[in-house]
C-alpha positions in Angstrom: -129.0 8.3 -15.3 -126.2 6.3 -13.9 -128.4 5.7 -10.7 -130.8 4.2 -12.5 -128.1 1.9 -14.6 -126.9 1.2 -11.4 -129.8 0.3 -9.9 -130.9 -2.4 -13.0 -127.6 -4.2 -13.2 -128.0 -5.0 -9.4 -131.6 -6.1 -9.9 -130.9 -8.1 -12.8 -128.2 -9.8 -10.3 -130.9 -10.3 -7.9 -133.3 -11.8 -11.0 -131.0 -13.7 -11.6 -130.7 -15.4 -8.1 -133.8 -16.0 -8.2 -134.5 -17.4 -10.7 -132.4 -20.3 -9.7 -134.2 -23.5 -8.5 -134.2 -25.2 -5.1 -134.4 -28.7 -4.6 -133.9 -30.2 -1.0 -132.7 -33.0 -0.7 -135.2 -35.7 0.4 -135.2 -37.7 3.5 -134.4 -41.2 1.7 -131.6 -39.1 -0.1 -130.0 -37.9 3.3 -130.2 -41.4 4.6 -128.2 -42.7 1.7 -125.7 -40.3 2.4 -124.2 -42.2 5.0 -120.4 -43.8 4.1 -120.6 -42.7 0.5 -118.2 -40.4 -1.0 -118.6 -37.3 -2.2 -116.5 -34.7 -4.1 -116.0 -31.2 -5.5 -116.3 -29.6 -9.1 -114.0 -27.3 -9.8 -114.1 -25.2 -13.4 -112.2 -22.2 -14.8 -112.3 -19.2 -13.3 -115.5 -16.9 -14.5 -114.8 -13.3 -15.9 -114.7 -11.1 -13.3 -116.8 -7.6 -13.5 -114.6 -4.2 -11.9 -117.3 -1.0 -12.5 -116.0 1.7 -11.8 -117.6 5.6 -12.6 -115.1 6.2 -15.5 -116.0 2.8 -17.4 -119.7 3.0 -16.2 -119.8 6.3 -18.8 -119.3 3.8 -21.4 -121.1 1.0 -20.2 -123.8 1.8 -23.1 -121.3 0.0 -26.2 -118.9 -2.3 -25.9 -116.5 -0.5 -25.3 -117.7 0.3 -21.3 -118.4 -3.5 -20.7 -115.2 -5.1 -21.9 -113.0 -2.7 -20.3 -115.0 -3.7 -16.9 -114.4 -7.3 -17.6 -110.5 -6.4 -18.9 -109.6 -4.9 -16.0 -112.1 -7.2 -13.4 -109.9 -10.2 -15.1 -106.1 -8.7 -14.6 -107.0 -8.0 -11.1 -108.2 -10.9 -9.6 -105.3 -12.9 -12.0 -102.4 -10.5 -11.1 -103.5 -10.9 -6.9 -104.7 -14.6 -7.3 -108.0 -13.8 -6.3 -109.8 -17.2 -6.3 -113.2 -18.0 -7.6 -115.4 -18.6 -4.3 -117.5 -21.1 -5.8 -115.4 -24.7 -4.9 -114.5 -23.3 -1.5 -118.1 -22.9 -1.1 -118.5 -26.7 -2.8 -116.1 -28.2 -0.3 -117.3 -26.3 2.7 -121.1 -28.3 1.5 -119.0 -31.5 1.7 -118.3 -30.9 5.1 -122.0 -30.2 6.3 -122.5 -33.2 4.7 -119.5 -35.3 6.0 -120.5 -33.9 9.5 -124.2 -34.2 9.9 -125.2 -37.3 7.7 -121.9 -39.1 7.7 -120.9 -39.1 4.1 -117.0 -39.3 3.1 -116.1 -35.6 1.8 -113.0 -36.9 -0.6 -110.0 -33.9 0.0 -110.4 -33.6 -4.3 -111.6 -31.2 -6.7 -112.2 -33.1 -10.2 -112.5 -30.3 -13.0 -114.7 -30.2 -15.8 -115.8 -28.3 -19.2 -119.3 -28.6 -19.1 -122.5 -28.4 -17.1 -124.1 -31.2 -17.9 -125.3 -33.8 -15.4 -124.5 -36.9 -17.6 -121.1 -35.9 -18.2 -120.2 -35.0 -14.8 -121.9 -38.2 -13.5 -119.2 -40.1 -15.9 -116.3 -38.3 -15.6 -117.2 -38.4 -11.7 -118.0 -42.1 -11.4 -114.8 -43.8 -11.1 -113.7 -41.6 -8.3 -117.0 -40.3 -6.0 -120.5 -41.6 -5.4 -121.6 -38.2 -5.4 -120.4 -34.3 -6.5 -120.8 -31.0 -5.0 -121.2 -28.9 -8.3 -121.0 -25.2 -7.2 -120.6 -22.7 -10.2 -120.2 -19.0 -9.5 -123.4 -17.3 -11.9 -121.7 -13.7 -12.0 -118.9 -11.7 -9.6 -117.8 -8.3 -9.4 -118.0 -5.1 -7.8 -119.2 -2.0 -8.5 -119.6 1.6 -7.0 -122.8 2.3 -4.9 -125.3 4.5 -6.9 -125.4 6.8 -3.9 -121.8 6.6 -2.9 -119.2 6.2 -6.3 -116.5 6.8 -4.3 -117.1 3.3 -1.9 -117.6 -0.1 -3.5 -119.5 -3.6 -2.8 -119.1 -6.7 -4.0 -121.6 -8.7 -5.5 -121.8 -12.5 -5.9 -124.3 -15.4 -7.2 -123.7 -18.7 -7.7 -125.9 -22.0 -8.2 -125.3 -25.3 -6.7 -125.9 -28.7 -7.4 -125.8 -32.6 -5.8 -125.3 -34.7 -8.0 -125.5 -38.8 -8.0 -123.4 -40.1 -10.3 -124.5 -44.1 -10.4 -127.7 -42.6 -11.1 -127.2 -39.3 -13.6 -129.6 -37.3 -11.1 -129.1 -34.0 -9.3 -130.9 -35.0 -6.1 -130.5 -31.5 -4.9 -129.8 -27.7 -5.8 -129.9 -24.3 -5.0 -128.9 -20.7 -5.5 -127.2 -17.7 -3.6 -126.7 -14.1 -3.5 -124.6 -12.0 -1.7 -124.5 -7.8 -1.3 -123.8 -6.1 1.5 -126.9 -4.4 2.8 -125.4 -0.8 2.7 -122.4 1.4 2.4 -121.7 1.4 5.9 -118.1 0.7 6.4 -117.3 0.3 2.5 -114.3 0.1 0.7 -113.0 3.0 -1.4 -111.6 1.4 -4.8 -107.9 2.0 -3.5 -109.0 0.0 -0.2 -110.3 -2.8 -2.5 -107.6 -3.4 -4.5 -104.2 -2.5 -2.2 -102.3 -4.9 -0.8 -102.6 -7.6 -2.8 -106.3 -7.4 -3.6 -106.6 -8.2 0.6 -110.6 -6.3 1.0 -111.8 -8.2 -1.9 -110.9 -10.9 -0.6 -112.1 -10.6 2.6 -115.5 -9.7 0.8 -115.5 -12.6 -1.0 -114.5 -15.1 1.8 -118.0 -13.1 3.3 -119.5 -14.2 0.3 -118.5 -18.0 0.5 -119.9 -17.8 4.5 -122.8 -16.8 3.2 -123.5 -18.9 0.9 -122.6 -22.3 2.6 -125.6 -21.0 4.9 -128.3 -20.4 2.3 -127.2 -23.3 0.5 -126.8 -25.7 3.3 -130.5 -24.8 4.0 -132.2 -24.8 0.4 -130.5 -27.8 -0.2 -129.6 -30.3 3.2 -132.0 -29.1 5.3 -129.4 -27.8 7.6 
């Protein structure tokens, strides 16, 4: 029974990623690139999903799914276990700043809200263009054929937006998993030392992203 729960929150995950649109960037856009600045988005960090056997036994009520995200969110606050998502944002920049010459501003502006007009004009004044990059959902969980070893999973969605002309000219979604157990962490690996393997998993995460993104979105 658990295999099976196990089996549809990963595919919802997955649904989930895909269901998030690409838009590349088009070959005017990449040419305007050049000398304009662009910035990060930063927002709050997301609730964070620890699954573990014991809570999973719950996981049909409430009761299973907030403990998950009680405990998810005093882990990665006690070990300051940051939120991949404007990492990934500013590593975009970069591509950006390094293959179509735009200005990648050393700034992450923060915002409340999702919406492209209110970005665009909270963004204005300072950047010509923003590098929104929210994380969807992050967490790990046991593997349904291994409970004693753990993987991370992580989705986010990305964005470019132009702020003089309240567009997103490009966007794009990822999702990481490690392909199998091999070499998995057991929950005391994950969490020891600071929270050190998930982190490590999640800085895997952010590589991983930057490349799928970097392609659906700047053809790079």
């Amino acid at each position: 029974m658990r295999k099976h729960m196990i089996a549809g929150l990963v595919a919802a995950c997955l649904a989930g990623c895909a269901s998030l649109p690409q838009k590349q960037l088009s070959t005017a856009g990449i040419t305007a690139l050049r000398n304009q600045t662009v910035i990060v988005s930063v927002y709050d960090r997301p609730s964070f999903a620890a699954m573990t056997p014991a809570k999973m036994g719950l996981i049909g009520g409430l009761l299973g799914g907030a403990l998950t995200i009680s405990a998810g969110n005093s882990l990665v606050k006690e070990n300051n276990v940051a939120d991949p998502a404007s990492q990934i944002a500013f590593k975009l920049t970069q591509v950006m700043s390094n293959r179509y010459g735009a200005y990648a501003k050393p700034k992450f502006l923060r915002f409340d809200s999702e919406s492209v007009d209110e970005i665009a004009h909270k963004a204005k004044p300072s950047a010509r263009y923003v590098m929104d990059v929210r994380t969807v959902n992050w967490g790990f969980i046991y593997f349904p054929t291994n409970w004693t070893h753990y993987q991370v999973i992580y989705t986010a969605k990305a964005r470019l937006i132009d702020t003089q002309l309240n567009a997103v000219l490009a966007e794009g979604g990822c999702h990481y998993m490690p392909p199998d157990d091999t070499g998995a962490p057991t929950y005391d690996e994950m969490v020891d030392n600071g929270a050190a393997r998930l982190k490590w998993e999640l800085g895997t995460a952010t590589a991983s992203c930057v490349q799928t993104l970097q392609r659906q979105m700047l053809a790079v």
